[in-house]
C-alpha positions, 0 to 999 in steps of 0.5 A: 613791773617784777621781772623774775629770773627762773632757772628752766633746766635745774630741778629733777624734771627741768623744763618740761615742768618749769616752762609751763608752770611759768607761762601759766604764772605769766598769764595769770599775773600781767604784771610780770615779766620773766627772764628764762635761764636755761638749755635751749632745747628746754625753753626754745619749744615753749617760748614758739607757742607763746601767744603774743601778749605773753611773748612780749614780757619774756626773755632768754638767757641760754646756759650751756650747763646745768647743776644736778641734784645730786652734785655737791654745792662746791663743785657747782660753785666752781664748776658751773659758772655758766649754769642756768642757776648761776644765770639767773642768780646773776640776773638778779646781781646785775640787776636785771632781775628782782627774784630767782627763782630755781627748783634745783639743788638747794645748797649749790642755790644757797652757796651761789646765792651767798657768793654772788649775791652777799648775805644782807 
């Protein structure tokens, strides 16, 4: 099974477009799993009404910070270590996680991704 890691709360519209974007995703592909790194009150709504079949391949990594769009990749780097972001880029790192997937700032991705994951 593909387990993704989804960073819920980054991007400019946070959960309320990632959550249901990736409870529709999960439902059409039953052979994924994903792991949600996110503010609380952006997954938790969500997570309630999941049918059971589609409960059993969730999970919740919450994050108390969240990388603005507008924030400069440095300081999110130095800043936000415990982001939903860098959550879920250490999903991956650590293992627990095959993809990351975010719709949030590109560079603070790109320079997180760079130093936690190291380039191939």
């Amino acid at each position: 099974m593909t387990v993704i890691a989804v960073d819920v709360s980054g991007g400019d519209f946070g959960g309320r477009v990632t959550m249901p974007a990736s409870i529709r995703f999960l439902t059409t592909h039953p052979n994924v799993s994903i792991i949600f790194a996110g503010k609380k009150s952006d997954i938790d709504p969500y997570i309630e009404a999941l049918p059971t079949s589609v409960r059993t391949r969730v999970e919740v990594a919450y994050a108390e910070q969240v990388v603005e769009m507008d924030e400069k990749p440095v300081k999110a780097l130095r800043a936000k270590r415990g982001s939903s972001m860098r959550k879920a880029i250490d999903l991956v790192a650590d293992g627990q996680a095959d993809i990351c997937v975010s719709a949030g700032n590109t560079g603070a991705l790109m320079a997180m991704s760079h130093t936690v994951l190291k380039p191939i």
